[in-house]
C-alpha positions, -999 to +999 in steps of 0.1 A: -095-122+077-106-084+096-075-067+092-071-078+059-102-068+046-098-033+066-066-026+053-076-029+014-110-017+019-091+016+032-060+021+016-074+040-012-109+038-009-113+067+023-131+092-003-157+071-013-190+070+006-202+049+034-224+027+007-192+018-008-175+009+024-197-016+029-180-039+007-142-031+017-122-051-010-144-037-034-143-003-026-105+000-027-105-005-067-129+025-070-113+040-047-076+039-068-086+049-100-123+056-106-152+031-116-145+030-147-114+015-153-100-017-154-099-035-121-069-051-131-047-025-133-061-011-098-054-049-082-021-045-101-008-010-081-025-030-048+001-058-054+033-042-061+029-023-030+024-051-007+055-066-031+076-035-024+068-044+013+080-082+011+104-079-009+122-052+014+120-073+044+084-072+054+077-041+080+098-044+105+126-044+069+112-011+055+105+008+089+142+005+091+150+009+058+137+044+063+148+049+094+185+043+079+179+067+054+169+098+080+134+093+076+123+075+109+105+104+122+078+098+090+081+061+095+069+060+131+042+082+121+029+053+099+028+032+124+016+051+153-021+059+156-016+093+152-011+114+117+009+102+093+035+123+078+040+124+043+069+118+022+081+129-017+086+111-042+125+118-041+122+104-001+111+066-016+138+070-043+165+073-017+146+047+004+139+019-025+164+037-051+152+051-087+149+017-107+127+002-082+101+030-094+113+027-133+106-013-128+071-005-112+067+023-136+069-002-167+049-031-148+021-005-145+021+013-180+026+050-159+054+076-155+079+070-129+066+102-117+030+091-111+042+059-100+063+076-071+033+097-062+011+073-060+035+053-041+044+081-018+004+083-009-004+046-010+025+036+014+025+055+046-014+041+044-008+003+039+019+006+067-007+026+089-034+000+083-008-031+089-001-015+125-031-004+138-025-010+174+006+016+166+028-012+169+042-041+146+015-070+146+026-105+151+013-116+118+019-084+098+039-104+075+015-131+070-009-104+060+008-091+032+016-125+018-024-135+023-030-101-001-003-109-020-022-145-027-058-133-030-044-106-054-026-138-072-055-158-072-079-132-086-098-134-051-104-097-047-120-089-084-148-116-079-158-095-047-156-062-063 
């Protein structure tokens, strides 16, 4: 599962330290929102990101997406293996449109705005980890639907 594992062990969890990387899945979850809190709502945030992502055609839908919507140039960056750009929170509006956000806002008990941020930062990074070659994997699509089921199946909280 390597990429997998990379991707959510990273996402979120880059600031923590290299004990906590040891355990990948797990360290995403502290990572999002502090030890403390529930895990739930971290796997939660995890999963309606990789939704946004198949529900809006999988990568190759949402790199276009953005790319029809003047924001290519950020896009690419994503998936190249150099910086990524960032984006606002108005940019995935016009991308996804408002009540995407205000759906995802009331799924996760937050403000629209601090969905969007969160959003903003969280994206660019799953897309980055999902291309890490700087291209569009073959299975990059299968790999968000195998998160999508772990997430489902309460996989990733036993390993955290």
């Amino acid at each position: 599962m390597g990429l997998l594992d990379d991707l959510i062990g990273n996402v979120l969890g880059s600031e923590l330290g290299a004990d906590q990387r040891q355990d990948p899945l797990g360290s995403i979850f502290g990572g999002l929102a502090g030890r403390n809190q529930a895990q739930s709502g971290n796997s939660l945030l995890l999963q309606l990101a990789l939704s946004l992502l198949q529900k809006n055609g999988g990568l190759e839908g949402v790199l276009s997406r953005f790319r029809q919507n003047g924001l290519g140039q950020q896009a690419d960056s994503w998936v190249s293996t150099g910086q990524n750009m960032n984006i606002s929170t108005n940019e995935l509006q016009q991308v996804f449109g408002s009540s995407t956000f205000r759906d995802l806002a009331s799924q996760l008990g937050m403000p629209d705005e601090q969905v969007g941020s969160t959003m903003a930062q969280v994206l660019p990074e799953l897309i980055n980890r999902l291309t890490p070659q700087g291209n569009l994997p073959d299975n990059g699509d299968d790999e968000i639907a195998q998160g999508l089921a772990m997430l489902a199946n309460g996989e990733l909280l036993r390993r955290v």
